[in-house]
PADREN-39802 format. One record per residue (C-alpha): residue number from 1; x, y, z. Coordinates in steps of 0.02 Angstrom, whole numbers. Layout:
+-----+--------+--------+--------+
:   k :     px :     py :     pz :
+-----+--------+--------+--------+
: NUM :      X :      Y :      Z :
...
+-----+--------+--------+--------+
***
This chain:
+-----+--------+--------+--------+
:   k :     px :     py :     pz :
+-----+--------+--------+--------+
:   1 :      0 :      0 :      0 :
:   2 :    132 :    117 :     43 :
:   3 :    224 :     93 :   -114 :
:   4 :     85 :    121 :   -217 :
:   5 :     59 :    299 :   -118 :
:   6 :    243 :    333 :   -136 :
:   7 :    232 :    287 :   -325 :
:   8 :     79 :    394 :   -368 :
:   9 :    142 :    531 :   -262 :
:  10 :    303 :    512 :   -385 :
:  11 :    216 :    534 :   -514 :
:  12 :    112 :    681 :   -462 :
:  13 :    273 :    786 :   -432 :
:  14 :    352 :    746 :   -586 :
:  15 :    191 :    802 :   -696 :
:  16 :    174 :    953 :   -565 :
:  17 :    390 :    985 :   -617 :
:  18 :    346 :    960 :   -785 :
:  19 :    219 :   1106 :   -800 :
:  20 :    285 :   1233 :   -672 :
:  21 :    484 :   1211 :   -706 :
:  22 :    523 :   1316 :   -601 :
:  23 :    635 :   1235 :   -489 :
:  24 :    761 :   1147 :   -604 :
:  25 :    776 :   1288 :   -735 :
:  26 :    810 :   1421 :   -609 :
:  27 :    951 :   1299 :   -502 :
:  28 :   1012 :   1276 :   -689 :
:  29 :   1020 :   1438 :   -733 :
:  30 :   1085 :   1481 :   -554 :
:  31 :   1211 :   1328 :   -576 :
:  32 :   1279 :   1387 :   -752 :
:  33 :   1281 :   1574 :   -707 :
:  34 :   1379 :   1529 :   -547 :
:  35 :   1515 :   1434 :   -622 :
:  36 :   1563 :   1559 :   -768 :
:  37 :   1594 :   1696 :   -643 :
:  38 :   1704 :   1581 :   -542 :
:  39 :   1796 :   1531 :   -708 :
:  40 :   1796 :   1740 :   -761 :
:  41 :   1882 :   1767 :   -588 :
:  42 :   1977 :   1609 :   -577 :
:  43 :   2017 :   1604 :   -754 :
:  44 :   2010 :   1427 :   -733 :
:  45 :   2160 :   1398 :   -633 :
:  46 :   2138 :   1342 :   -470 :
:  47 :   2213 :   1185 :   -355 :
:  48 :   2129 :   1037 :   -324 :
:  49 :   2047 :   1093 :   -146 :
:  50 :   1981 :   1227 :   -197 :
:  51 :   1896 :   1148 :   -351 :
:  52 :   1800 :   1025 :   -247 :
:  53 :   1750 :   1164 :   -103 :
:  54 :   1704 :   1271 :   -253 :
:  55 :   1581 :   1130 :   -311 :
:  56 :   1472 :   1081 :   -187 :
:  57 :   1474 :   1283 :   -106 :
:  58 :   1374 :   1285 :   -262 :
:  59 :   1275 :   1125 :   -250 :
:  60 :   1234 :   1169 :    -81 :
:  61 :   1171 :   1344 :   -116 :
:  62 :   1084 :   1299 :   -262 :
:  63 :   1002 :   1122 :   -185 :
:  64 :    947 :   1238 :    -33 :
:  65 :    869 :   1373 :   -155 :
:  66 :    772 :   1211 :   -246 :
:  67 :    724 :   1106 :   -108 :
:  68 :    658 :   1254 :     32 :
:  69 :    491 :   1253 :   -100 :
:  70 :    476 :   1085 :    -74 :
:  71 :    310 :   1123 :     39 :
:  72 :    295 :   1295 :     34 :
:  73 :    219 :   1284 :   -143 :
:  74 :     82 :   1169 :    -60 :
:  75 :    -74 :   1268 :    -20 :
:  76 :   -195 :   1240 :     91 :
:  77 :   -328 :   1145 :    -32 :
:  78 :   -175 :   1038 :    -73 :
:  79 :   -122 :    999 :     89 :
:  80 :   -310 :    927 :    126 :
:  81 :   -324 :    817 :    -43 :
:  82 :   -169 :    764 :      5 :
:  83 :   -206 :    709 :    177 :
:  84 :   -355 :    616 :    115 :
:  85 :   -250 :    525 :    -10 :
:  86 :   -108 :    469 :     67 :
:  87 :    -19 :    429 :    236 :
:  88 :    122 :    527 :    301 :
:  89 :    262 :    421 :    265 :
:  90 :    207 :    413 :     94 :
:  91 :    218 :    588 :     68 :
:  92 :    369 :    620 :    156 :
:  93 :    466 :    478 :     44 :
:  94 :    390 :    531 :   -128 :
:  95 :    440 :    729 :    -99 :
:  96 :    633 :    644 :    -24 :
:  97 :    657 :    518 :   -186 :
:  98 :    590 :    673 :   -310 :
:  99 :    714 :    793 :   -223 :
: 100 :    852 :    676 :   -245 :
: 101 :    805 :    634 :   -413 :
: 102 :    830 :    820 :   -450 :
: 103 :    959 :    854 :   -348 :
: 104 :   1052 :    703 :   -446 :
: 105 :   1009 :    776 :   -596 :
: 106 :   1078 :    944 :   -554 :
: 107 :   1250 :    881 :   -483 :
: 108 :   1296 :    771 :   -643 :
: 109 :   1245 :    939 :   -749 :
: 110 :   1351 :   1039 :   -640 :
: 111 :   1506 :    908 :   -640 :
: 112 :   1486 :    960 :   -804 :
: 113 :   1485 :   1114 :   -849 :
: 114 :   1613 :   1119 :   -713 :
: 115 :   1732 :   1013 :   -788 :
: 116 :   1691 :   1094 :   -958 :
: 117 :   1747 :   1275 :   -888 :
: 118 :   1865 :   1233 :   -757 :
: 119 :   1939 :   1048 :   -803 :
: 120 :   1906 :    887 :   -718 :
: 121 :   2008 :    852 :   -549 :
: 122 :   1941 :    692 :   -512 :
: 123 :   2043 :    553 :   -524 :
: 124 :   1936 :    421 :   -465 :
: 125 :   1767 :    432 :   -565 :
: 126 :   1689 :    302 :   -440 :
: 127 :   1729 :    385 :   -259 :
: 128 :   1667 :    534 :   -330 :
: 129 :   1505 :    480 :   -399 :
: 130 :   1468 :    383 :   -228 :
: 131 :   1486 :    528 :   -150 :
: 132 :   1370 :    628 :   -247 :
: 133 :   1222 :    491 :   -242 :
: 134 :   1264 :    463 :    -39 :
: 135 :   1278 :    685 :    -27 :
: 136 :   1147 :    723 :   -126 :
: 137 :   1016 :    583 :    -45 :
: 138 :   1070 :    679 :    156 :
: 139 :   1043 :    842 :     78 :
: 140 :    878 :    819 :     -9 :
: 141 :    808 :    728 :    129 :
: 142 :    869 :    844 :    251 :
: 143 :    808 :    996 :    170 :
: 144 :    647 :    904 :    120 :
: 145 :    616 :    874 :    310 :
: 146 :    645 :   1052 :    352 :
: 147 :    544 :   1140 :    184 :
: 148 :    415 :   1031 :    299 :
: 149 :    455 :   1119 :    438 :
: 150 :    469 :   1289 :    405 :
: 151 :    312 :   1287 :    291 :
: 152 :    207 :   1317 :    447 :
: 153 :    298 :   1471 :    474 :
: 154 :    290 :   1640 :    384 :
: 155 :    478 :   1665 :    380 :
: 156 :    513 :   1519 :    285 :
: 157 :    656 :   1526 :    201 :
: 158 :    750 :   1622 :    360 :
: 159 :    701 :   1453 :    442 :
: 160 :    762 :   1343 :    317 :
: 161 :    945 :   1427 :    336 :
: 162 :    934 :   1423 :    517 :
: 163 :    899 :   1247 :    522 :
: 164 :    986 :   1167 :    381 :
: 165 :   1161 :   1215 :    396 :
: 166 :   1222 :   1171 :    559 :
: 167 :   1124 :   1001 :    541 :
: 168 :   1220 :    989 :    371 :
: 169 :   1379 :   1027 :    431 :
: 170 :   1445 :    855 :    478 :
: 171 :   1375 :    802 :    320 :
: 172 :   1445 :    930 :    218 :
: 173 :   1624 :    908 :    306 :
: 174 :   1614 :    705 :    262 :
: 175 :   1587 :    751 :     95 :
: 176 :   1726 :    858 :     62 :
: 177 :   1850 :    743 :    143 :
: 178 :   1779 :    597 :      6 :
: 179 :   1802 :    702 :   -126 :
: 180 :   1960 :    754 :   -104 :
: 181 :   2005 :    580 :    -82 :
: 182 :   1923 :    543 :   -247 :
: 183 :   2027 :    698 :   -329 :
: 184 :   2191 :    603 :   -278 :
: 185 :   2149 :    465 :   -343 :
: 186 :   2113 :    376 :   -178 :
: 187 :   2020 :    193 :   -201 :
: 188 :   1848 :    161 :   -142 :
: 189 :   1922 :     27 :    -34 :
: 190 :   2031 :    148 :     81 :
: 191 :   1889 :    286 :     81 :
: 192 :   1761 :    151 :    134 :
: 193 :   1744 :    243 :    326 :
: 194 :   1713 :    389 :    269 :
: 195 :   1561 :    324 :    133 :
: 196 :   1512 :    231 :    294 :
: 197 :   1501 :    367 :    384 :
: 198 :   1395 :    484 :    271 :
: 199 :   1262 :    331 :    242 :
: 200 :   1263 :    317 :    409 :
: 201 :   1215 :    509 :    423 :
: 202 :   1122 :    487 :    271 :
: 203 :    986 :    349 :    362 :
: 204 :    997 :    462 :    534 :
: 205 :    931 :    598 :    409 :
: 206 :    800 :    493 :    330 :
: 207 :    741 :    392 :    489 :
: 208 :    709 :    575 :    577 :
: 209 :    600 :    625 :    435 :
: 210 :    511 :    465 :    398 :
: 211 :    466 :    441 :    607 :
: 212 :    451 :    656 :    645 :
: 213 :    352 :    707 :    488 :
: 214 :    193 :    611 :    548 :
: 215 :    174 :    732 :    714 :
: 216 :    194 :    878 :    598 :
: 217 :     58 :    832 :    464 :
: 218 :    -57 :    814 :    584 :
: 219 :    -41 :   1001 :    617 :
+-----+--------+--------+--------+
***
């Protein structure tokens, strides 16, 4: 039963995407825009370090500017068909996978246009793409879980910020360390602690949403 919810739910945010576009044009356009001034000032010559920090400061920003609207686009009519359709957890699940989905998307796009502008550090393709699907799965359900949140208050998006960036910090750190290691050419083998780590984090994130976000939809 839950499945089916979760699927249908899916499927109603992808059609919703598909009209509105709102979200992934303007993190693409805010993804592309962002990386061509750092290339204009950087003149694409920077170390290593600084190319992965440089990367996910702008996944971050952007993911945060995407995912906040995750239920503060939901008005009230919405939130009532909703709650007649579906149970909690199904809702909560559907809007995590679709914000991960995107968030996905908009990481492979920017490792792109990235490596286009400024050259490709990495060194070992499959550390660094772990690290992407493991980061971008914590920060899209973490944000996701806050949008939640902060959508029953009128300052919103002050909320979000207030909330999401300490809790992301440990995350965020993890990260960084992988993907360094993946930029010199570390194996997946003698990273493995730290990808345990940040699933580990990554299921913390996801069991506080999936057991919390009940309380708050009854609200």
């Amino acid at each position: 039963m839950l499945l089916k919810e979760i699927k249908y739910l899916l499927w109603q945010e992808l059609k919703l995407e598909n009209r509105q576009r709102f979200a992934f044009n303007g993190i693409l356009l805010y993804v592309i825009s962002t990386v061509y001034v750092v290339y204009i000032s950087t003149k694409g010559d920077i170390q290593s370090q600084t190319w992965v920090s440089l990367f996910w400061l702008i996944m971050l920003f952007a993911s945060a500017n995407a995912l906040q609207k995750s239920f503060v686009r939901e008005n009230s009519n919405r939130y009532l068909y909703l709650y007649t359709l579906s149970s909690p957890q199904g809702i909560i699940i559907s809007k995590i996978i679709y914000n991960g989905m995107l968030t996905g998307v908009v990481s492979l796009l920017t490792w792109l246009v990235y490596s286009v502008l400024m050259g490709d550090a990495v060194s070992n393709k499959w550390l660094f793409l772990c690290s992407l699907w493991l980061g971008n799965t914590g920060i899209a359900s973490l944000f996701t879980f806050i949008s939640s949140i902060s959508s029953k208050s009128s300052q919103n998006s002050t909320l979000v910020a207030v909330l999401g960036f300490p809790v992301l910090l440990p995350l965020l750190l993890t990260l960084l360390r992988l993907c360094n290691a993946s930029v010199m050419g570390v194996s997946v083998a003698d990273a493995q602690n730290y990808l345990y780590v940040l699933l580990a984090l990554t299921v913390i994130i996801w069991a506080m949403a999936y057991l919390l976000f009940p309380y708050l939809w009854r609200e």
